[in-house]
NUFI-179299 format. One record per residue (C-alpha): residue in one letter; x, y, z; residue number from 1. Coordinates in nm, 3 decimals, padded with zeros to 5 digits. Example, Ala and Ser with C-alpha at 12.3 -4.5 7.8 and 13.67 -1.06 7.14 Angstrom:
# residues 2
   marfi         u         v         w   fidren
       a    01.230   -00.450    00.780        1
       s    01.367   -00.106    00.714        2
# end
This chain:
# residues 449
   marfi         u         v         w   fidren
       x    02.937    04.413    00.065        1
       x    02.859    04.056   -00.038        2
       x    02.527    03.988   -00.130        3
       x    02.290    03.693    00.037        4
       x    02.340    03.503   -00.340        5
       x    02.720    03.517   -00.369        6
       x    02.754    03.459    00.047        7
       x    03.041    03.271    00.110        8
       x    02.968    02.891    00.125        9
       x    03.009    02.832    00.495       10
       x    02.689    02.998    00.564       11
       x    02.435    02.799    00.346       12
       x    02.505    02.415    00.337       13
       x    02.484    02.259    00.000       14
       x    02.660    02.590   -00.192       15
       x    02.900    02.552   -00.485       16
       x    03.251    02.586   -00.296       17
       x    03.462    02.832   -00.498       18
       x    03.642    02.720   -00.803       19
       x    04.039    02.628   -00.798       20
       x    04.213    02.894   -01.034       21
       x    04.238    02.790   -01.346       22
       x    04.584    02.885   -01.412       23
       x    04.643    02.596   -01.148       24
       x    04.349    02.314   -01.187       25
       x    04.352    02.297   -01.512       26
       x    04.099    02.295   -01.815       27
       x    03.751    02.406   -01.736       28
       x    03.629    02.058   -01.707       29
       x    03.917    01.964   -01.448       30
       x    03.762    02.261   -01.210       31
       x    03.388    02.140   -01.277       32
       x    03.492    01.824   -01.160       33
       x    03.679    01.938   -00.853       34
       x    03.388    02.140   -00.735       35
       x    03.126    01.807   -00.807       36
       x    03.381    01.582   -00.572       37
       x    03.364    01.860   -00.310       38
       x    02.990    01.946   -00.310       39
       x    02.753    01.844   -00.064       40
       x    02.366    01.778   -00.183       41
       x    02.174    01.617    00.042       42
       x    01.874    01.362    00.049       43
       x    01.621    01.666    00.192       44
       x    01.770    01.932   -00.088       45
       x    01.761    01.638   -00.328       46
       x    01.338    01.634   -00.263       47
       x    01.319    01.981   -00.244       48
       x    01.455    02.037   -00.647       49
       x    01.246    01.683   -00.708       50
       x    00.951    01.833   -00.596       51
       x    00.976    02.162   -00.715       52
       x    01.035    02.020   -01.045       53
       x    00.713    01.859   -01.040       54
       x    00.544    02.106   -00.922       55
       x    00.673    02.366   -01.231       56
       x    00.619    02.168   -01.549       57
       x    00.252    02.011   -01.407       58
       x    00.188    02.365   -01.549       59
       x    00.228    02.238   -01.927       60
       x   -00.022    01.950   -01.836       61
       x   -00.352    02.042   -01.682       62
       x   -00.502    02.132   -01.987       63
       x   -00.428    01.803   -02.140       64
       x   -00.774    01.622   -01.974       65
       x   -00.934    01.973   -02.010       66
       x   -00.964    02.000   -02.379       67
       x   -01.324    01.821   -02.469       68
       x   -01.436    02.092   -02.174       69
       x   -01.252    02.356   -02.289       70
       x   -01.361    02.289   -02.639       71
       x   -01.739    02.312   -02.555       72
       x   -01.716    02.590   -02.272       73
       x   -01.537    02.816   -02.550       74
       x   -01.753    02.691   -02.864       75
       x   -01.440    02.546   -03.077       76
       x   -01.356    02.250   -03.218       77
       x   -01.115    01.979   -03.090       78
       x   -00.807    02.119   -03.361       79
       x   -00.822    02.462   -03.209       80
       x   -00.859    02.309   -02.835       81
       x   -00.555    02.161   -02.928       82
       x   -00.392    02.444   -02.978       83
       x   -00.382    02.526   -02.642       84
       x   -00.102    02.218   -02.576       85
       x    00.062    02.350   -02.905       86
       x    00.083    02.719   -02.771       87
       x    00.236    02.593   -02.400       88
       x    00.528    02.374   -02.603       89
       x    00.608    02.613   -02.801       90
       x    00.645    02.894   -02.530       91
       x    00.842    02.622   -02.355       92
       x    01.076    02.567   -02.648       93
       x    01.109    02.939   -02.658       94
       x    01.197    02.912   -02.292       95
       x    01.451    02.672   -02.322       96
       x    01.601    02.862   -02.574       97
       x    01.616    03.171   -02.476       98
       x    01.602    03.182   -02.083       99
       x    01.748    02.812   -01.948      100
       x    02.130    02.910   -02.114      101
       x    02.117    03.202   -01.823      102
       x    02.150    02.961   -01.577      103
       x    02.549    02.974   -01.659      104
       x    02.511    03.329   -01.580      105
       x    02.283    03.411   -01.287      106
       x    02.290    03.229   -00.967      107
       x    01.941    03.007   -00.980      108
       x    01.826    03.149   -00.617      109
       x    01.724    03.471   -00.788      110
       x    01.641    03.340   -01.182      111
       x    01.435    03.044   -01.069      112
       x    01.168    03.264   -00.843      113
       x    01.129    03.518   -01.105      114
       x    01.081    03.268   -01.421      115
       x    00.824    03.126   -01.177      116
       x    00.668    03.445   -01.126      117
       x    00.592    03.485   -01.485      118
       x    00.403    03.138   -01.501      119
       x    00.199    03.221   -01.250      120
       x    00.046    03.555   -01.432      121
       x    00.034    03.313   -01.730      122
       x   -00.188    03.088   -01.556      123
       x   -00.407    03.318   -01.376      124
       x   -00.472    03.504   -01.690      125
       x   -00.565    03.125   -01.811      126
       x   -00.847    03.143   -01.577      127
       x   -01.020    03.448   -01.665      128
       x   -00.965    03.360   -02.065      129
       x   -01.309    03.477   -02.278      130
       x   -01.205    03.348   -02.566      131
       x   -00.948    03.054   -02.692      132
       x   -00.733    03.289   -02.862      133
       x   -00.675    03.444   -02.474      134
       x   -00.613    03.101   -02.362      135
       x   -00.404    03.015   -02.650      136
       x   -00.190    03.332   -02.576      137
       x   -00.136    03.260   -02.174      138
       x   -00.066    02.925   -02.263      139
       x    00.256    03.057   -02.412      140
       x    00.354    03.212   -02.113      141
       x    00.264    02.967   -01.916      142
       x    00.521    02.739   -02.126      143
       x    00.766    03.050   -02.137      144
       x    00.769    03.022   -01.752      145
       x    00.774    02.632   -01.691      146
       x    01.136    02.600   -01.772      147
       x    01.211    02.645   -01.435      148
       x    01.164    02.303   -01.416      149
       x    01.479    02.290   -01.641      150
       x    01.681    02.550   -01.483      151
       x    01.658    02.325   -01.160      152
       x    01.794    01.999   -01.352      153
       x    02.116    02.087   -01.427      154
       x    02.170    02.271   -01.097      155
       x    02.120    01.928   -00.911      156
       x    02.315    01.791   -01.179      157
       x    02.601    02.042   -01.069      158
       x    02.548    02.001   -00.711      159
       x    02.599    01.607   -00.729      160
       x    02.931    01.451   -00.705      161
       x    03.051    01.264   -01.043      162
       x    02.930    00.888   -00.903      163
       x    02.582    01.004   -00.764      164
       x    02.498    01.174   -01.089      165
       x    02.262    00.987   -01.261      166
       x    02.101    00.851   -01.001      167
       x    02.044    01.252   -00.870      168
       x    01.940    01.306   -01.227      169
       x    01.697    01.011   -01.210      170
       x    01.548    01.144   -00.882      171
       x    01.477    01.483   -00.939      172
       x    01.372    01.363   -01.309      173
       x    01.100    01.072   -01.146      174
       x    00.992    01.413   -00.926      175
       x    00.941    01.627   -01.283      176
       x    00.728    01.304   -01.392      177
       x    00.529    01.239   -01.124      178
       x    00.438    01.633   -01.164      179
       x    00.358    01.588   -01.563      180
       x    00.126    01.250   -01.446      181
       x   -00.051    01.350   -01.125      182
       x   -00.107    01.711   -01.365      183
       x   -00.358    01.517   -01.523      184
       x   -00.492    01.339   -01.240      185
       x   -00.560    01.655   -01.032      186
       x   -00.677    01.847   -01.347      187
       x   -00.922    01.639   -01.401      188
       x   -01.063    01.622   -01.029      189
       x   -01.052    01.970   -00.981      190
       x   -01.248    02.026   -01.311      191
       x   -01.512    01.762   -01.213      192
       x   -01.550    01.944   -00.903      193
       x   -01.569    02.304   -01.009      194
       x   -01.489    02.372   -01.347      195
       x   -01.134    02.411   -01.580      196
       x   -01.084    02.739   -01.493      197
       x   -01.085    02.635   -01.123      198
       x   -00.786    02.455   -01.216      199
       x   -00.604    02.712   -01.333      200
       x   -00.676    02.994   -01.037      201
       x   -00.543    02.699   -00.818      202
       x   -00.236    02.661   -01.013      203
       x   -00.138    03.018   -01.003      204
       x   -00.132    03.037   -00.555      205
       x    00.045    02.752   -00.633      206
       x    00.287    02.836   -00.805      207
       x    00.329    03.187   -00.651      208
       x    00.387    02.935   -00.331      209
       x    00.654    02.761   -00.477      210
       x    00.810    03.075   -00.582      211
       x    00.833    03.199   -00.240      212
       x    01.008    02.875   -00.124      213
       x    01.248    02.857   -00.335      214
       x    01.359    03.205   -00.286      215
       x    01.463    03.101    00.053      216
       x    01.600    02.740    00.020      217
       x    01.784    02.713   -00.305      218
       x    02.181    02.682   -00.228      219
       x    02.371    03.003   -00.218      220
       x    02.611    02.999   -00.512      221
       x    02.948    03.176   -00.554      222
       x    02.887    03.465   -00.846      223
       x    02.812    03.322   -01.170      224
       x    03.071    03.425   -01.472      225
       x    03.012    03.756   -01.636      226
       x    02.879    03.686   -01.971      227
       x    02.753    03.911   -02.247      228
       x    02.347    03.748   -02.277      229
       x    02.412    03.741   -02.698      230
       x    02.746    03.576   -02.598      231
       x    02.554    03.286   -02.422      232
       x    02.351    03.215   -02.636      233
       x    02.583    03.197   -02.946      234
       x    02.797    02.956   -02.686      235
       x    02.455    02.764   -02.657      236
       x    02.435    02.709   -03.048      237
       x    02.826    02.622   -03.059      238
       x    02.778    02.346   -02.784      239
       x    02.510    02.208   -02.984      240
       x    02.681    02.225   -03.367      241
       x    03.038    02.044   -03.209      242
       x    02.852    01.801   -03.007      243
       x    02.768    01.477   -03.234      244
       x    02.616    01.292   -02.910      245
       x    02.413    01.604   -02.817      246
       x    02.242    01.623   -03.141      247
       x    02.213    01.231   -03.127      248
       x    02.038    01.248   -02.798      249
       x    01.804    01.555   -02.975      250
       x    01.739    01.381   -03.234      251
       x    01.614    01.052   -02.987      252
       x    01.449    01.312   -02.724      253
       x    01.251    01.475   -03.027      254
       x    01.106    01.145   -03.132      255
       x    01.050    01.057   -02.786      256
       x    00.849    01.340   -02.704      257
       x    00.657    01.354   -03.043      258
       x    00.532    01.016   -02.927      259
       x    00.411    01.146   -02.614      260
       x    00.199    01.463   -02.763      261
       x    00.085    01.246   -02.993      262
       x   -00.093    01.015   -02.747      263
       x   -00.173    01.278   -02.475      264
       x   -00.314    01.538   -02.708      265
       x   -00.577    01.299   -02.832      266
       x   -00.637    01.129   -02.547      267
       x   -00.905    01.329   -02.390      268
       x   -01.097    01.325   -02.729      269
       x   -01.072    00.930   -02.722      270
       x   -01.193    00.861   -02.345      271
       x   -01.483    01.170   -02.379      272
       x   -01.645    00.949   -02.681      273
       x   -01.768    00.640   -02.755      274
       x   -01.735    00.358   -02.657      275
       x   -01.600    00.552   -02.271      276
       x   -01.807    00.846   -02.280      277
       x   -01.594    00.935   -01.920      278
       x   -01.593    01.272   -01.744      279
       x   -01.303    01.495   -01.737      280
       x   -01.206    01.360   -01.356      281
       x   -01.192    00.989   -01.497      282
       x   -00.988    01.089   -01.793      283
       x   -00.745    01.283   -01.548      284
       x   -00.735    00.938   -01.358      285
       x   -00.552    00.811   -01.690      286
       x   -00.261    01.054   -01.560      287
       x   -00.185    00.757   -01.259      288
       x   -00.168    00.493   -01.506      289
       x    00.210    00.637   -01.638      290
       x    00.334    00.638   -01.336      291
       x    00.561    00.326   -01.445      292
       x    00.763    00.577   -01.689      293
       x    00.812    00.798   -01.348      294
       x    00.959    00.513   -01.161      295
       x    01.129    00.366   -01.428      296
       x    01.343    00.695   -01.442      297
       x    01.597    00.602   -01.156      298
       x    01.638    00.287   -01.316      299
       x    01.725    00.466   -01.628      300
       x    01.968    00.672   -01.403      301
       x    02.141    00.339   -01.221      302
       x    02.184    00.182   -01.624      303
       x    02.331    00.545   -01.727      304
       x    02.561    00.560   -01.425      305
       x    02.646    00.176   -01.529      306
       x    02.743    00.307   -01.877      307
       x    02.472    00.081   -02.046      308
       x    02.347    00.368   -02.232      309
       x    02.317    00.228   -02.567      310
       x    02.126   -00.112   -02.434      311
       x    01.893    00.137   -02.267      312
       x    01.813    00.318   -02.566      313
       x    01.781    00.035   -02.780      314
       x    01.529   -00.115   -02.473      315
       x    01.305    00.172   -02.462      316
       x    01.306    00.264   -02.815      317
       x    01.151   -00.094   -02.879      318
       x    00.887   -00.075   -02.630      319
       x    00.775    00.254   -02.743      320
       x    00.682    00.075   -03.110      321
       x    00.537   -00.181   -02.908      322
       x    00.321    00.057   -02.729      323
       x    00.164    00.188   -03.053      324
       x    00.037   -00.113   -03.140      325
       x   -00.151   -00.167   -02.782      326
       x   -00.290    00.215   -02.817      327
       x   -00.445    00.124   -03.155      328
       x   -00.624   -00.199   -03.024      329
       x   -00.712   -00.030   -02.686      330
       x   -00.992    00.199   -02.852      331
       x   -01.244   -00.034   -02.729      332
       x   -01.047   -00.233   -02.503      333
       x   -00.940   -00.070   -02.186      334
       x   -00.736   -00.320   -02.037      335
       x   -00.522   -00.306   -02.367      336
       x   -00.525    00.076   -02.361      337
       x   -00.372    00.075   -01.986      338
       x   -00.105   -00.161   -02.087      339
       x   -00.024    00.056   -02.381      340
       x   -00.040    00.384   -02.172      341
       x    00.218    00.228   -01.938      342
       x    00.478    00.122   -02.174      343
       x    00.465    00.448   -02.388      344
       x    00.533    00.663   -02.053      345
       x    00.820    00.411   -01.994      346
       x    00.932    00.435   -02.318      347
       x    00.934    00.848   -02.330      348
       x    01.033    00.861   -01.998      349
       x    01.348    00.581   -01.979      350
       x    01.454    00.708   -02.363      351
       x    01.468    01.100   -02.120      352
       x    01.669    01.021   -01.863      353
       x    01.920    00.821   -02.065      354
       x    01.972    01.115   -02.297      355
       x    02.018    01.311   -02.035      356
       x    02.232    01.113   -01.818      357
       x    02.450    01.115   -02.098      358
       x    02.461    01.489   -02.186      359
       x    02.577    01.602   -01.820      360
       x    02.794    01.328   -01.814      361
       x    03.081    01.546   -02.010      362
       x    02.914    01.920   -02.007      363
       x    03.074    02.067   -01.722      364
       x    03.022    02.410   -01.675      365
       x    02.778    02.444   -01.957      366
       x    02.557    02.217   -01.854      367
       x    02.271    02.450   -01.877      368
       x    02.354    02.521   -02.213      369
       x    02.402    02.177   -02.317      370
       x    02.052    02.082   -02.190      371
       x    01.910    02.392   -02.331      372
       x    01.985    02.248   -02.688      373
       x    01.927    01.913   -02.551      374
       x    01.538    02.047   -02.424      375
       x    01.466    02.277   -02.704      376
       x    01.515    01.990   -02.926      377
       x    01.281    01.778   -02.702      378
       x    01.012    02.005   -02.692      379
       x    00.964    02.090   -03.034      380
       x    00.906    01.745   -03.105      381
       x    00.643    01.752   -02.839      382
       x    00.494    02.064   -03.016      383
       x    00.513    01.891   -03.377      384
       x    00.302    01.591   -03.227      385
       x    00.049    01.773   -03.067      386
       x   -00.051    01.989   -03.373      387
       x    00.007    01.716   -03.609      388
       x   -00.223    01.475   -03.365      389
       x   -00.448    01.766   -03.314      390
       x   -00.537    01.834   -03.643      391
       x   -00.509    01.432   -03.755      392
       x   -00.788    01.332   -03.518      393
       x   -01.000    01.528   -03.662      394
       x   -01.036    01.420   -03.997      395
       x   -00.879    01.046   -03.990      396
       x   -00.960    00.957   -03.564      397
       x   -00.787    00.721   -03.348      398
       x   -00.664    00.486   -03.651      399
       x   -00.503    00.776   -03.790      400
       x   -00.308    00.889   -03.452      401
       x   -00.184    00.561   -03.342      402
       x   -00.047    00.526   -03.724      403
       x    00.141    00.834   -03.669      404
       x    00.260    00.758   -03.340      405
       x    00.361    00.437   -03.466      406
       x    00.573    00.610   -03.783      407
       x    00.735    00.797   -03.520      408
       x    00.834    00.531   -03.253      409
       x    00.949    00.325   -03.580      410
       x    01.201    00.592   -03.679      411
       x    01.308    00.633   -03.275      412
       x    01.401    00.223   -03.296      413
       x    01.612    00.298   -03.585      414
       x    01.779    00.659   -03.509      415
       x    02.035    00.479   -03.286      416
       x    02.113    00.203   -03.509      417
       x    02.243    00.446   -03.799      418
       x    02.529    00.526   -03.622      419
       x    02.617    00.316   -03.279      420
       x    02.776    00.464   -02.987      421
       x    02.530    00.601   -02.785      422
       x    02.715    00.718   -02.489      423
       x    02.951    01.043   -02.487      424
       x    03.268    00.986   -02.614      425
       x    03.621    01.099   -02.536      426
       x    03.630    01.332   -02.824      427
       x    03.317    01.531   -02.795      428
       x    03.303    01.563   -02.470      429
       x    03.618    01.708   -02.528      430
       x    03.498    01.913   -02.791      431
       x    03.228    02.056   -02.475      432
       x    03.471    02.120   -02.264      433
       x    03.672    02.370   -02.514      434
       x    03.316    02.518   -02.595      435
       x    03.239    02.580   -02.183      436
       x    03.604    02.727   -02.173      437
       x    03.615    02.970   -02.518      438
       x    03.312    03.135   -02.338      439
       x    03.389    03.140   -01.937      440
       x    03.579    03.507   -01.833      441
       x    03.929    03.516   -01.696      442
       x    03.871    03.616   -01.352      443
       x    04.078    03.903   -01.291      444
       x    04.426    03.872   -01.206      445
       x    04.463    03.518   -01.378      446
       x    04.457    03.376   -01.733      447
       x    04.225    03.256   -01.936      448
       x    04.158    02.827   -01.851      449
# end
């Protein structure tokens, strides 16, 4: 009997179509790209996984404007408040090491609802934390379970047809930011209102919502290929070490992200004390000012899709440094502070959505693997700036942060000038495709692609 997830593709519109046998269409790549001209993914479905990536990794983010309140409700300092951010990256990382490569091997209608599920008893254990250490702990699941959010990129990413891509990419990636900036925004209005751990008891029906949803509307998808889970993930680690342009992307999304800890982290510390002295729901306000970096990712998309990839790097990586130096002046001046906000979240954000653009550009079938690598990678430097920022406040202040954001941005301007070619070449995507194929099953009956 065939199950509702591996239906056949006439009954739920916006399905994979089956694959062409390999022993006629070719290498694994040549079927990935047949299936991408033939699959339909429309504008509504296109909203859906934009929204629902919001709506997963805001998760990661409402602590963010919560810290200075969290920090005095539990009687610790601002380091271990920190922490909290630290603990949510790193489960993330762990996440998208560990749990986003399965999205090669089990159809995302079932995976997605259940990784969600797990967030969701992360955050309301959040809620009723007594201690930090508690909320330090649920803050790892709650970062374990947010890579939904990245189980749902590639998937629109395989559901979009090979000239569409990016600019599906950039969508669904400007819905994932607008969830990581309004985070903050709501955060902070729902704490104003009726406390931090309000925030997090909301979160959880959220979520649990969302969960519910997406069992239902997610595309049926023919059965995924039968792979061994140790299997995967050695196939994840051998996409990543033949890959030159995947590590150089890592290496750029690494600094990228650093830069963003770095400023976020500290930023509630900044705006709680002199000269702002604001309230946690005018520091979650700060959220809407980044909103530039959510819109500038479909422009990012169009100048991927363009194959301007290494003029977009270059672009953003240079207004990130310039950012640095607008954070540092803006901690008495708030115009100068809102400038700098906006051109570091266009920065991180444009510097993203290139990288990414050009990962799924040649992964083919192990596109969830290849942004596994590619997110792991990200995300660690997002948990390296937030301890480092964390625990640098605290002794040297603002001066000290923006110094270190400003090493950081320096060494993302010149990461892409050491060796030039920032878009996928022939050879390694080449080099993917072999990977994808070594580890995709024969189906039975035919030979191996």
């Amino acid at each position: 009997m065939t199950s509702p997830d591996s239906a056949p593709c006439s009954a739920a519109p916006g399905c994979l179509p089956a694959s062409p046998s390999p022993t006629s269409g070719g290498s694994a790549a040549a079927v990935a790209a047949a299936v991408g001209r033939r699959s339909t993914l429309s504008p509504t479905l296109v909203a859906v996984l934009a929204i629902s990536c919001g709506m997963a990794v805001a998760n990661l983010y409402y602590a963010q404007p919560l810290l200075h309140a969290i920090a005095v409700d539990l009687r610790t300092g601002s380091g271990m408040a920190g922490l909290v951010v630290t603990a949510s990256q790193i489960g993330f990382t762990v996440g998208l090491a560990l749990v986003v490569p399965v999205g090669d091997m089990v159809v995302r209608r079932r995976l997605v609802p259940a990784v969600l599920l797990l967030t969701a008893a992360g955050l309301a254990g959040s809620a009723l934390a007594p201690s930090i250490g508690v909320l330090i702990g649920m803050a790892f699941v709650v970062g374990l379970g947010s890579v939904a959010a990245q189980i749902l990129v590639p998937f629109a990413a395989t559901l979009a047809d090979d000239e569409r891509r990016g600019r599906v990419v950039g969508t669904v990636m400007s819905g994932l930011l607008l969830g990581i900036l309004l985070a903050r925004t709501l955060s902070g209005l729902v704490a104003g209102a009726a406390g931090w751990r309000a925030v997090y008891a909301a979160a959880s029906g959220m979520v649990l919502l969302l969960a519910a949803v997406l069992a239902r509307v997610l595309p049926v998808e023919r059965a995924r290929p039968r792979l061994a889970y140790g299997s995967l993930l050695a196939s994840t680690v051998r996409v990543f070490a033949t890959d030159a342009t995947l590590r150089r992307r890592s290496l750029l999304g690494f600094l990228a992200f650093c830069q963003f800890s770095i400023f976020w982290t500290t930023a509630a510390f900044l705006l709680a004390g002199p000269p702002y002295h604001y309230s946690e729901g005018v520091i979650g306000l700060f959220g809407l000012v980044g909103a530039a970096g959510a819109l500038c990712a479909s422009f990012a998309g169009r100048l991927t899709d363009r194959g301007w990839t290494s003029r977009a790097t270059v672009l953003f990586s240079g207004v990130g440094l310039i950012s640095w130096g607008l954070l540092w002046l803006g901690h008495q001046r708030l115009l100068v502070l809102v400038v700098g906000i906006v051109l570091l979240d266009v920065a991180v954000q444009g510097t993203h959505v290139t990288n990414q653009g050009v990962i799924y550009r040649g992964a083919g079938e192990s596109r969830s693997r290849a942004n596994a690598s590619y997110m792991v990678s990200y995300f660690a430097g997002g948990a390296a700036g937030s301890a480092a920022a964390a625990s640098l406040y605290a002794v040297g202040g603002w001066s000290a942060t923006c110094l270190l954001g400003g090493g950081v941005a320096a060494a993302a301007v010149i990461a892409p000038l050491l060796r030039p070619g920032g878009s996928s070449g022939g050879s390694t995507s080449g080099r993917r495709r072999r990977v994808s194929a070594s580890v995709a099953p024969a189906a039975p009956g035919r030979s191996p692609a």
